[in-house]
C-alpha positions as CSV (number, residue, x, y, z in Angstrom):
1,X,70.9,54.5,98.1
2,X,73.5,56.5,100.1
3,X,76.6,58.0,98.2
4,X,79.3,56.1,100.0
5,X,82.4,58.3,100.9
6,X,85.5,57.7,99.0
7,X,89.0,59.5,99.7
8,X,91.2,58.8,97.2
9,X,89.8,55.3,96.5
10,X,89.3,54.3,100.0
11,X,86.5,54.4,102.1
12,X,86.4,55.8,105.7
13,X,87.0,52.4,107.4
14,X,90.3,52.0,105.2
15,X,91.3,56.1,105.7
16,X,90.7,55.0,109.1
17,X,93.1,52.4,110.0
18,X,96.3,53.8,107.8
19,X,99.2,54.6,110.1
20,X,100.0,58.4,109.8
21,X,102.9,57.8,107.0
22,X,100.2,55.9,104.2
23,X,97.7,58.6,105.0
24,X,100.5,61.5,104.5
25,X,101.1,59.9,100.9
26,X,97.2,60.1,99.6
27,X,97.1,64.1,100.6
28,X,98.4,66.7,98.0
29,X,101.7,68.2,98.4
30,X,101.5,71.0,100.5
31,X,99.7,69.3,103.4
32,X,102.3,66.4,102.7
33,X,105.2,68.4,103.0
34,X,103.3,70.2,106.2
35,X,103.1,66.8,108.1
36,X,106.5,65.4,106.8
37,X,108.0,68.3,108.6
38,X,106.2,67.2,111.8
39,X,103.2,68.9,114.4
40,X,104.2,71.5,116.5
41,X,103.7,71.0,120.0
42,X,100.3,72.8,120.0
43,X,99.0,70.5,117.2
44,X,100.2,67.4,119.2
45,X,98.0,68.9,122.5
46,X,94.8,69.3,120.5
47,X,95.5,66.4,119.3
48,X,95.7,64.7,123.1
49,X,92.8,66.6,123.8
50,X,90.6,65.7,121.4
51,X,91.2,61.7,121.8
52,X,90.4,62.1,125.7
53,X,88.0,64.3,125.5
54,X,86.2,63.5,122.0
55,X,82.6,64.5,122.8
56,X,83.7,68.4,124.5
57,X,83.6,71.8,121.8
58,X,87.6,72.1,121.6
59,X,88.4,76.3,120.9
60,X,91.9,76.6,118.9
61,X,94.0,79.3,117.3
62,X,95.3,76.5,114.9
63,X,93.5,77.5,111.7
64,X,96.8,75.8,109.8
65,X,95.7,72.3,111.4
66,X,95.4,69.4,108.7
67,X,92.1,67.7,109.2
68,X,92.9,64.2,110.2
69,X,90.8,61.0,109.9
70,X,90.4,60.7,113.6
71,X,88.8,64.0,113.9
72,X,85.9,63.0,112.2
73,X,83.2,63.9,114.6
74,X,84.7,66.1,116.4
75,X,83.7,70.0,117.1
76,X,86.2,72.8,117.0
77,X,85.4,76.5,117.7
78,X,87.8,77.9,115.2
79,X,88.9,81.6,116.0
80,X,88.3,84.0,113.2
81,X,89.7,87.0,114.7
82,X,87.3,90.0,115.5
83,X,87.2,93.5,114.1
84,X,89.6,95.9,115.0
85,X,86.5,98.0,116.2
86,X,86.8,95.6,119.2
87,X,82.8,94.8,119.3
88,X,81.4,91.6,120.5
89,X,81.2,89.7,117.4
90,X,81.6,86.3,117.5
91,X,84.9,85.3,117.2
92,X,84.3,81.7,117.3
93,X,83.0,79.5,114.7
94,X,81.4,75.9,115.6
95,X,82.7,73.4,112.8
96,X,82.2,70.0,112.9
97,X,84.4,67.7,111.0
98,X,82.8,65.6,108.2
99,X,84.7,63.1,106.4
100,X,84.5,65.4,103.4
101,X,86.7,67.7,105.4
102,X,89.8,64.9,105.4
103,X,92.9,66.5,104.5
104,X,91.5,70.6,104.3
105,X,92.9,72.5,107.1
106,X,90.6,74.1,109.8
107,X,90.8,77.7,108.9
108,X,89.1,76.4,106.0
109,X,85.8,76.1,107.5
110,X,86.1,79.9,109.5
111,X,86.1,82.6,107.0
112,X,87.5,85.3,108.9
113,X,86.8,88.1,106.3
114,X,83.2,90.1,106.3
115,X,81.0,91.3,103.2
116,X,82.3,95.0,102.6
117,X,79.4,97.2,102.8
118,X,80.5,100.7,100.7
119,X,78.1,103.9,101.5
120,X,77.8,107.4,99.8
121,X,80.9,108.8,98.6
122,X,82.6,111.4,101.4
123,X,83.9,115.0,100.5
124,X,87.0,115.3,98.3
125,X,86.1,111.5,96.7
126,X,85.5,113.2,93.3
127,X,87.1,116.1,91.7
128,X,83.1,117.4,91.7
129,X,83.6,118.2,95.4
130,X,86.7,120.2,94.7
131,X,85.5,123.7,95.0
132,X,83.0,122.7,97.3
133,X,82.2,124.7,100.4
134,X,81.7,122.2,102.8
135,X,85.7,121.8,102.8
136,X,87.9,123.4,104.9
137,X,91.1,124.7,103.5
């Protein structure tokens, strides 16, 4: 038997058919205070977009979006910046929304940091290289 999915008591169907103003009291106080203070009008177009076109991969900048019940199903490319080397890394990353994912914000899902790889140590990085003669004075 299948977990079923509850979000703070309720299941998806109920989560579901809330207006925007019950669903804004079951979230935790920052995202509560977010969407009190209303979407900007970028949040309101992806928003547009993604109800008439809910099947399409929909890029966005907006890693601060709230996760809302009606974008269950629905795949973002979420930017995550690229290195300042400028190489072609991929600077999208393909997230779909789950219903775990209610009330997290996108940026969430796109990590946009990368494992920090250290090498050897470089001349003058101890006080052993001090009097060394590779350095130039």
């Amino acid at each position: 038997m299948a977990k079923e999915f509850l979000f703070r008591g309720l299941n998806l169907d109920k989560v579901k058919a809330l207006t925007i103003d019950d669903f804004i009291k079951l979230l935790p106080s920052r995202e509560r205070r977010t969407l009190k203070r209303g979407m900007s009008e970028q949040q309101k177009k992806l928003l547009e977009k993604i109800k008439r076109h809910p099947d399409k991969v929909h890029k966005t900048h907006l890693r601060s979006m709230i996760i809302l019940p009606e974008m269950i199903g629905i795949k973002f490319g979420v930017y995550k910046g690229g290195s300042p080397e400028g190489d072609k890394t991929n600077k999208w990353v393909s997230v779909e929304v789950k219903s775990d994912m209610i009330g997290y914000r996108l940026g969430d899902f796109s990590i946009p940091l990368k494992r920090v790889q250290h090498s050897a140590p470089g001349i003058g990085a101890s006080k052993s290289t001090k009097h060394s003669s590779m350095k130039t004075t």
